[in-house]
C-alpha positions in Angstrom: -17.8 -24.4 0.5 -15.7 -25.1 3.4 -14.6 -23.1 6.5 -11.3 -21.2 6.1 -8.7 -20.2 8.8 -7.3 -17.0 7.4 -5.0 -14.1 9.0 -6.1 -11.0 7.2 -6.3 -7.4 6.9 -9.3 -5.1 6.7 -8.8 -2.7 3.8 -11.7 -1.0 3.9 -16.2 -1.6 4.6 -19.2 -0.7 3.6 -22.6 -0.9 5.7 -24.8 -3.3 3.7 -28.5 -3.3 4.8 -29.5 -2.5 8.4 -27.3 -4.5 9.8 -24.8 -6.6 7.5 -21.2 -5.2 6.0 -19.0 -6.1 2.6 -15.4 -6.2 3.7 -12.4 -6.0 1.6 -10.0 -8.1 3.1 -6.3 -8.4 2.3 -4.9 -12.1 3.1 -1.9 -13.5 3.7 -3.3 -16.9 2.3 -5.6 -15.7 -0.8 -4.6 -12.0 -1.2 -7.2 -9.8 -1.5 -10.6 -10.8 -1.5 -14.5 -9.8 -0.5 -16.1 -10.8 2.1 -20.0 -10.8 3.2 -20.5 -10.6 7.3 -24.3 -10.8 8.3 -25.2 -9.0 10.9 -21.6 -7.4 11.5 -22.9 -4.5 12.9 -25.2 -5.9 15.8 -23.1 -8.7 16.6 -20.3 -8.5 18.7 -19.3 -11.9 19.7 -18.5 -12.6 16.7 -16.9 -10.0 15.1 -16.5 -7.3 17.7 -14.1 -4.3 17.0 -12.5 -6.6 14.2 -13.8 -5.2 10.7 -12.2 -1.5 11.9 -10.5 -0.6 9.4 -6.9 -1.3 9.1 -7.0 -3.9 11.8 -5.0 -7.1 11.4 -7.2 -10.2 12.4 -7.6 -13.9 12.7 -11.1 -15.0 10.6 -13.0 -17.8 9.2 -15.1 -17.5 6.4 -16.4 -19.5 3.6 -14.4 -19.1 0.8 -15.5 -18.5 -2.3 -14.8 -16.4 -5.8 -16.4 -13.6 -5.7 -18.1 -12.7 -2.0 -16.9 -14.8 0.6 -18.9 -15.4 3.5 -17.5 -14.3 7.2 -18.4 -16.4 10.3 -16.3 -14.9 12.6 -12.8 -12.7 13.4 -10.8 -12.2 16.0 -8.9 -9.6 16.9 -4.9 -9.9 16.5 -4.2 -5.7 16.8 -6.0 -2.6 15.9 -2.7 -0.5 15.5 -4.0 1.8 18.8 -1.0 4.1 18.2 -2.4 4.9 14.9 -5.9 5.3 15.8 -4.6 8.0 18.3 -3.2 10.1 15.9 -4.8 11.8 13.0 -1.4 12.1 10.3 -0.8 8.1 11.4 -4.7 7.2 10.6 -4.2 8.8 7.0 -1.3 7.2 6.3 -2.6 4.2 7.1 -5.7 4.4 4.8 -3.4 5.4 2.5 -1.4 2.8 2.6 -4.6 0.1 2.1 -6.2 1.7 -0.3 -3.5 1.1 -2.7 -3.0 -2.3 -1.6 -6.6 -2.5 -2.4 -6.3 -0.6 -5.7 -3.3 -1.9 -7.3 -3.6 -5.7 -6.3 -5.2 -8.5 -7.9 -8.2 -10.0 -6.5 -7.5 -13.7 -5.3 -3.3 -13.8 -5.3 -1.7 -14.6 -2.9 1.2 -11.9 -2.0 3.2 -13.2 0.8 5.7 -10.0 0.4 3.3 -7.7 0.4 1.4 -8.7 3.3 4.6 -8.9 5.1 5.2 -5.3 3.6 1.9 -4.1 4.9 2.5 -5.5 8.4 5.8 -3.7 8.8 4.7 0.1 7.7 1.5 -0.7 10.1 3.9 -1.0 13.1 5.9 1.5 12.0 3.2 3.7 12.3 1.8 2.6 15.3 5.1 3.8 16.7 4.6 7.1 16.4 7.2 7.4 13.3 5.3 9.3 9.8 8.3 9.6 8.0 7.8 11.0 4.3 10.6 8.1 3.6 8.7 5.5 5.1 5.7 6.4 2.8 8.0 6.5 -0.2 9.8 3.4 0.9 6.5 1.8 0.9 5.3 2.6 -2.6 8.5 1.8 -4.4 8.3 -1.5 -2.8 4.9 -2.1 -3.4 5.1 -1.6 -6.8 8.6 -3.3 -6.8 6.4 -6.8 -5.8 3.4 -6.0 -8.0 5.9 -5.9 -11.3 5.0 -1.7 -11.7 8.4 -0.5 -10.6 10.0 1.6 -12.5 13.9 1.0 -14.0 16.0 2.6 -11.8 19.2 0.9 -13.2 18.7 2.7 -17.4 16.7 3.8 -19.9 12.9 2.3 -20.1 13.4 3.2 -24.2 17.0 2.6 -25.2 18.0 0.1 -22.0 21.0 2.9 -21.6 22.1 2.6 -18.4 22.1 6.1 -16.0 25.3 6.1 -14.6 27.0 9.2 -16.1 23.9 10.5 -18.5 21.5 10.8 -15.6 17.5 10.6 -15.9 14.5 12.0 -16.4 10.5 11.5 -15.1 8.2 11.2 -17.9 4.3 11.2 -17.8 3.2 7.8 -16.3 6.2 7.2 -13.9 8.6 6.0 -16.6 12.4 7.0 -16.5 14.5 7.7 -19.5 18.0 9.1 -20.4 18.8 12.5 -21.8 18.9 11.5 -24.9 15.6 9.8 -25.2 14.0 12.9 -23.8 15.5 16.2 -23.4 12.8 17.8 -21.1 11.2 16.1 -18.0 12.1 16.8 -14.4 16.1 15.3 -13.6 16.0 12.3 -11.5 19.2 12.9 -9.7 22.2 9.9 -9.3 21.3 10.5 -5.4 17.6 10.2 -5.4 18.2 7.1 -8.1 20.6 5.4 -4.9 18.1 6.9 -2.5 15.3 4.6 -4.0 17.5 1.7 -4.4 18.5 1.5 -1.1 14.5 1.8 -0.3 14.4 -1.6 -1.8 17.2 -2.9 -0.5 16.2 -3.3 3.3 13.1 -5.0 4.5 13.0 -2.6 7.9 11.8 0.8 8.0 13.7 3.6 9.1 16.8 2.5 7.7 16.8 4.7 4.8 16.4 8.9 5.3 15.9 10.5 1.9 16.8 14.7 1.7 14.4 17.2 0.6 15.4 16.7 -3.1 15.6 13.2 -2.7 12.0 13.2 -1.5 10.6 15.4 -3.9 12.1 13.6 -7.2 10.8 10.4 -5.8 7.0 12.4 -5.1 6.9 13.1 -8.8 8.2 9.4 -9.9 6.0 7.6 -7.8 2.7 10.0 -7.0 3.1 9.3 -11.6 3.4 6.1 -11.7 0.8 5.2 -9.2 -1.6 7.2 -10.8 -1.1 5.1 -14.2 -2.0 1.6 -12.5 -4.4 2.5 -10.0 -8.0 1.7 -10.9 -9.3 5.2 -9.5 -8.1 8.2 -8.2 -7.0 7.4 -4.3 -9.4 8.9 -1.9 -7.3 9.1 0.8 -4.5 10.5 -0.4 -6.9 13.8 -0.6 -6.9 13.2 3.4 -3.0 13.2 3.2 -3.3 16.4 1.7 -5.1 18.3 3.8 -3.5 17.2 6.7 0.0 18.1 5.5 3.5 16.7 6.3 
């Protein structure tokens, strides 16, 4: 094995022993992967405040399939504005534990970590838009290859202009006359999404309340069919309201 140079972030930790800690770790060179840090808990000159959750970081490590092992991180930002806030540190839970969830272990995603970055510092701004957190998923799952057709039918390939849509169970989208009950997708919440994934910047796209709602029931379905467990966090979303 030989020492790695990686920019990462920490998706989420668990103690390990009296003193060690397992780190999921999302980075920009490798994608996500595990790491092992001994003695993460008692030594703070080499990893410090860095395995917080959330945090964005320079590390080394040995890397290897499986468990990587840490030797050291380094701080690049803990998101402060979010750890001051309790709606901004569920959101951004939220939004690494379905990085962690829905991507593969040991791919590199470029886009996504770029994705990740950007709602971060949104966040750390101050700004919890429900649009931001929509704008998020649709992209994420836009880049993972789960997104679904916005432009027709995911049965007949008919396109929606002028038929309309409807959600089905698991986050699909068909036409009116592949299903004639499910909830209407209307042609505004349809542009609404698209124009989600048509800017790289957040806060450039405002959905309405029926906008929002549609896209709830679209995406809340169709992250539920290709997570690997039910989202913990989004429980902590929940309680803590809009």
């Amino acid at each position: 094995m030989h020492l790695e140079k990686l920019q990462a972030f920490v998706l989420s930790n668990t103690d390990y022993g009296e003193s060690d800690r397992i780190v999921s770790l999302f980075t920009l060179e490798h994608g996500r992967l595990k790491g092992f840090a001994r003695g993460a808990r008692n030594s703070h000159k080499r990893f410090g405040p860095a395995l917080e959750l959330f945090a964005r970081i320079d590390l080394q490590l040995n890397h290897k399939e499986g468990l990587s092992t840490l030797r050291s991180a380094d701080v690049i930002t803990l998101y402060s504005g979010i750890r001051c806030e309790l709606s901004a540190i569920a959101h951004g839970l939220y939004a690494c534990e379905l990085v962690e969830c829905l991507t593969p272990e040991g791919q590199p995603l470029p886009r996504l970590y770029r994705l990740l970055a950007s709602y971060l510092e949104r966040l750390d701004t101050g700004q919890m838009e429900e649009s931001d957190r929509r704008m998020f998923e649709i992209n994420v799952l836009n880049i993972l290859g789960y997104r679904p057709s916005l432009e027709g039918c995911c049965r007949c390939g008919a396109g929606f202009v002028g038929i309309g849509a409807r959600i089905q169970q698991g986050g699909e989208l068909v036409c009116r006359f592949c299903a004639a009950t499910g909830r209407i997708m209307s042609p505004a919440s349809l542009q609404g999404l698209k124009s989600c994934l048509a800017t790289g910047r957040f806060g450039q796209v405002t959905l309405d309340a029926e906008a929002l709602e549609q896209a709830a029931l679209l995406l809340d379905e169709s992250i539920a069919t290709h997570a690997a467990k039910k989202l913990k966090s989004l429980d902590f979303l929940h309680q803590i309201g809009p």
